[in-house]
NUVO-20651 format. One record per residue (C-alpha): residue in three letters; x, y, z. Coordinates in pm, whole numbers, padded with zeros to 5 digits, always signed. Example, Ala and Ser with C-alpha at 12.3 -4.5 7.8 and 13.67 -1.06 7.14 Angstrom:
// NUVO-20651
ALA+01230-00450+00780/SER+01367-00106+00714/
***
This chain:
// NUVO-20651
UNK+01778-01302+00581/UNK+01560-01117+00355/UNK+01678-01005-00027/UNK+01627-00658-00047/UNK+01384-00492-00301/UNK+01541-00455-00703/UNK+01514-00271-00939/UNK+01633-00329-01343/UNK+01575-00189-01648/UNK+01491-00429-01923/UNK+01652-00424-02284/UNK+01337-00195-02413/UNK+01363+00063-02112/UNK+01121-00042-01928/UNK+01142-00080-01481/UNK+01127-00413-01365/UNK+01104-00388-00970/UNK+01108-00696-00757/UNK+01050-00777-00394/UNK+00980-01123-00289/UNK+00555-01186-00405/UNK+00640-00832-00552/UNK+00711-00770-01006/UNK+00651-00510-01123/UNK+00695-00364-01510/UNK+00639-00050-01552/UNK+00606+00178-01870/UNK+00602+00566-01842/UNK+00546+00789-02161/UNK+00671+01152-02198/UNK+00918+01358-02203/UNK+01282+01195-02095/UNK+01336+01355-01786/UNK+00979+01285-01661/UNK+01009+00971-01734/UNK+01335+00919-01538/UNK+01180+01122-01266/UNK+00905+00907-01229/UNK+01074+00586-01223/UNK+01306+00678-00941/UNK+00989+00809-00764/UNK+00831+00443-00855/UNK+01166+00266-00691/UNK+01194+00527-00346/UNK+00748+00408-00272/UNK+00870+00050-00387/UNK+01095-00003-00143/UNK+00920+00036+00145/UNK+00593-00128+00033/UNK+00642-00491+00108/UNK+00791-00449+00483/UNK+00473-00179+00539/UNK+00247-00500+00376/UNK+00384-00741+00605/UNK+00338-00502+00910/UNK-00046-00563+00924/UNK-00075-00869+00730/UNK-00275-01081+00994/UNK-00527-00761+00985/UNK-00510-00780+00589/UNK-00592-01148+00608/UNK-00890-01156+00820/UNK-01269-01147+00675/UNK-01368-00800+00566/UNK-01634-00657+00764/UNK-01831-00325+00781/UNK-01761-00280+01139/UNK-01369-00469+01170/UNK-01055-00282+01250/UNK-00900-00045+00976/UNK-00556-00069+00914/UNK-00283+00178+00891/UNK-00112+00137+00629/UNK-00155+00340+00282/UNK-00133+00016+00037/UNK-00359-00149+00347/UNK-00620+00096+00343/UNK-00658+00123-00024/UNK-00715-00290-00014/UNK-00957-00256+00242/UNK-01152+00051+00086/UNK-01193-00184-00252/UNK-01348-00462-00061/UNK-01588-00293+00177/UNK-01850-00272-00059/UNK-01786-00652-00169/UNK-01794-00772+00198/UNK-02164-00755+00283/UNK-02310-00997+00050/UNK-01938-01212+00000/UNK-01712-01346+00160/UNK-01378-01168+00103/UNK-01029-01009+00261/UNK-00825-00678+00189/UNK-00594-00983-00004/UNK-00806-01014-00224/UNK-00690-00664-00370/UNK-00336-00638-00288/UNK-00127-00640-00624/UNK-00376-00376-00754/UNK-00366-00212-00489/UNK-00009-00186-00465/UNK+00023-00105-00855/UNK-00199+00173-00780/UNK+00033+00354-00525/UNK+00321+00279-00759/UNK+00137+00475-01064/UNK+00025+00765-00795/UNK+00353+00825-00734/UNK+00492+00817-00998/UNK+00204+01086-01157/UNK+00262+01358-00866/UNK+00561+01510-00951/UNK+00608+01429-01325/UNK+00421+01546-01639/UNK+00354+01203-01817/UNK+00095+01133-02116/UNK-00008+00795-02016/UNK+00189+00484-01789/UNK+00112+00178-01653/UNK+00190-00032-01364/UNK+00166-00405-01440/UNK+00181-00598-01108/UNK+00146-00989-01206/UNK-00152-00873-01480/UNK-00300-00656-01225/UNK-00251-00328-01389/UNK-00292+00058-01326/UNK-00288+00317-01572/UNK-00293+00703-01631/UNK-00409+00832-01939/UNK-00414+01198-02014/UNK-00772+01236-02194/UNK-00646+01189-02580/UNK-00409+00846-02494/UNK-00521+00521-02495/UNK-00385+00166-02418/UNK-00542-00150-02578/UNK-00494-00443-02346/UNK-00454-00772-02438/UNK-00639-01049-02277/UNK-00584-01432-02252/UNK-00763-01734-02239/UNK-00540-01896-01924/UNK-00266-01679-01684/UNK-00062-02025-01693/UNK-00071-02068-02070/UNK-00107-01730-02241/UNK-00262-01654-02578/UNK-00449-01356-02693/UNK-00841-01418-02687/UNK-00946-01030-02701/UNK-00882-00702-02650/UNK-01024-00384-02446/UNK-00929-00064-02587/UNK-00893+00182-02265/UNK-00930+00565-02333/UNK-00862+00878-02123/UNK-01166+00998-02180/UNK-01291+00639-02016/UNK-01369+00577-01595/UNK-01165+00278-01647/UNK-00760+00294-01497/UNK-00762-00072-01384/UNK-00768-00373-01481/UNK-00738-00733-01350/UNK-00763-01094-01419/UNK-00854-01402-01172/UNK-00882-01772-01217/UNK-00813-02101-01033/UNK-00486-02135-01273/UNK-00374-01788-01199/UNK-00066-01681-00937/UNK-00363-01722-00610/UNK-00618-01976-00495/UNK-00994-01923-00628/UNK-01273-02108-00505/UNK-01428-02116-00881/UNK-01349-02278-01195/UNK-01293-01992-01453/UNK-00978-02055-01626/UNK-00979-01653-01670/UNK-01196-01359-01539/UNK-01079-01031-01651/UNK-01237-00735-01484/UNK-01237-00369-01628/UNK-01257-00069-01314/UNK-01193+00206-01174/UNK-00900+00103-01030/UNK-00669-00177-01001/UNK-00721-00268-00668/UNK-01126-00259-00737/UNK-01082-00464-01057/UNK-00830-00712-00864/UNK-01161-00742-00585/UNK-01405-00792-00858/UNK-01212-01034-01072/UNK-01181-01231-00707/UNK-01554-01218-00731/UNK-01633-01282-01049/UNK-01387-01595-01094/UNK-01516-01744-00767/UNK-01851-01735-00926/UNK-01797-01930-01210/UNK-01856-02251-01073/UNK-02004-02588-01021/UNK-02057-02703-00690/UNK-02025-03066-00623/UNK-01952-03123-00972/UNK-01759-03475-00966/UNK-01490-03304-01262/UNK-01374-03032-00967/UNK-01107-03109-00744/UNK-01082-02899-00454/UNK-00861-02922-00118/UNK-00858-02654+00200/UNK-00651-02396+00115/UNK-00486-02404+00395/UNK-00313-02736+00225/UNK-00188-02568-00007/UNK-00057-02238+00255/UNK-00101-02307+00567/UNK-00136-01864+00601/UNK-00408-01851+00341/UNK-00637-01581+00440/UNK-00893-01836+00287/UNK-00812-02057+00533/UNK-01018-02372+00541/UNK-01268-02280+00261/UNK-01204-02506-00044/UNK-01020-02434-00352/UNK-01011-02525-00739/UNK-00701-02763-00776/UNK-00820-02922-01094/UNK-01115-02951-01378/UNK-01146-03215-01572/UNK-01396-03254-01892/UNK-01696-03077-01865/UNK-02036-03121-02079/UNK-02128-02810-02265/UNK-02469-02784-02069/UNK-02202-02796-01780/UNK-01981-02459-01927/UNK-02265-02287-01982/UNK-02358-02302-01656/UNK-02076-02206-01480/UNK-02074-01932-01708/UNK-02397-01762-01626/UNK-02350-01799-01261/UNK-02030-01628-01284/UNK-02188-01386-01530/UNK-02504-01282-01269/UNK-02190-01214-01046/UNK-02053-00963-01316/UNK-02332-00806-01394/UNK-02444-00741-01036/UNK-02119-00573-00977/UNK-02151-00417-01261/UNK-02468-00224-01141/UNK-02329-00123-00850/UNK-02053+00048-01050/UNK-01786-00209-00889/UNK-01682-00262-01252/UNK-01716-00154-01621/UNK-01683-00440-01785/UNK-01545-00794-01736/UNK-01488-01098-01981/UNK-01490-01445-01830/UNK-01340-01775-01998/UNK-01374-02146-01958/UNK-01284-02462-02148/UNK-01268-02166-02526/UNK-01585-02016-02418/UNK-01619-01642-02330/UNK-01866-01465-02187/UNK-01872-01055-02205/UNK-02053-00811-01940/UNK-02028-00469-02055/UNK-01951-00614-02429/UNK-01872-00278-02586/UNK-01536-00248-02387/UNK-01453-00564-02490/UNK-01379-00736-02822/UNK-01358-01105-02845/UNK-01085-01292-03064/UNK-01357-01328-03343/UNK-01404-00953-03348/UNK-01028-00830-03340/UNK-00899-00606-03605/UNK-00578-00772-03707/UNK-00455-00434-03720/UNK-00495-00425-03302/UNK-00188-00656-03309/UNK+00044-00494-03555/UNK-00083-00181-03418/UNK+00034-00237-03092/UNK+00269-00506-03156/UNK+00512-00569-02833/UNK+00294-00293-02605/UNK-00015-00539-02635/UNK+00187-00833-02521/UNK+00368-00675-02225/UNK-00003-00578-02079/UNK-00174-00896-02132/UNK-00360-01008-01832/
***
């Protein structure tokens, strides 16, 4: 029998909704009673989201194609619109941009019928975000999803294109068939960062390098939508000639996105090395103002991706 969807507010005020592959936190700022107003509209789109998810899922897992089926869905249809333009030159499926694309419809929601001066929707580290044009969030990145510590920062205006962002990595929450221990991507929106940072993190890579363990990802789910294509399952010791490498193949990958204005900036870590496309978005933990922390304090850790 299935648990139904939750929703709690955490000791600071912020939503935490849950629904099985599903958490959410969510921070709205504004007046009180648009804030309330958009959280309950937040929790009424919630609700419904996972069971309309599941509906098409063997659609949502198949290869993206210019000429496939469309599905019906709204969440489904904003996955598959962030991967067509990945899916001519890579492989890739509407998964591969489902938690942004379902913090996006959270956050849309939640800005229709209230007045609020920025939020965000923070789905797993894939996160959404409305700014009015004088707010700003500064986003915390780390060096690893699994072990978290702050390596940089992106400072995100409202005057900015950017109201998504989204990390990837083969020790992240889903399979990648690269070796980054971190990718995070800078967009448009969340569900187009979440597709890039697929991208980019596949990218960085080594193939048939001895240190890489890999299985079928179907070992690992036998429902993968990457089905029999190998995955990262471990990296051992690599030579710095080795890093680098990986590196620049994953950074081609960024910067080719880039100019196709399928991102705005991304920053991509392996083994305490970082690499920065789009650099001025970006500042590395040798270029943070100590003040960024104190400044932002427990805001900067609760969007770290």
């Amino acid at each position: 029998m299935r648990i139904l969807p939750q929703q709690s507010r955490l000791p600071d005020g912020r939503l935490h909704l849950h629904d099985g592959p599903i958490d959410l936190i969510i921070e709205a700022f504004g007046e009180v009673a648009a804030v309330e107003t958009a959280y309950a509209a937040a929790w009424r789109r919630f609700a419904a989201i996972l069971d309309e998810l599941c509906a098409e899922l063997p659609l949502l897992r198949e290869q993206a194609t210019s000429t496939g089926a469309r599905p019906s869905g709204v969440v489904a249809r904003r996955m598959a619109d962030a991967v067509a333009p990945l899916c001519v030159a890579r492989f890739i499926t509407p998964m591969a941009a489902v938690a942004g694309a379902v913090a996006d419809e959270i956050l849309r929601v939640m800005t229709i019928g209230a007045k609020l001066r920025r939020a965000y929707v923070n789905n797993g580290g894939d996160i959404a975000l409305h700014l009015l044009p004088d707010e700003s969030f500064s986003i915390g990145m780390v060096d690893r999803p699994d072990r978290p510590s702050l390596i940089g920062s992106a400072m995100i205006s409202g005057r900015d294109s950017v109201r998504g962002v989204a990390t990837s990595g083969w020790r992240g929450r889903s399979f990648s068939r690269g070796i980054a221990d971190a990718v995070t991507v800078l967009a448009s929106s969340a569900a187009q960062a979440d597709a890039a940072a697929t991208l980019v993190a596949n990218a960085v890579d080594l193939p048939g390098h001895p240190a890489v363990g890999r299985t079928p990802a179907t070992a690992l789910d036998p429902q993968s939508d990457l089905g029999e294509r190998p995955v990262t399952i471990d990296v051992g010791p690599l030579a710095p000639h080795d890093i680098d490498d990986a590196l620049t193949a994953g950074l081609d990958e960024a910067e080719r996105l880039r100019r196709a204005g399928l991102l705005q900036a991304a920053a991509l870590r392996l083994c305490g090395r970082t690499l920065l496309c789009g650099a001025e978005a970006v500042q590395t933990a040798e270029r943070l103002p100590v003040r960024s922390k104190c400044e932002v304090g427990q805001r900067m850790e609760n969007l770290a991706v």
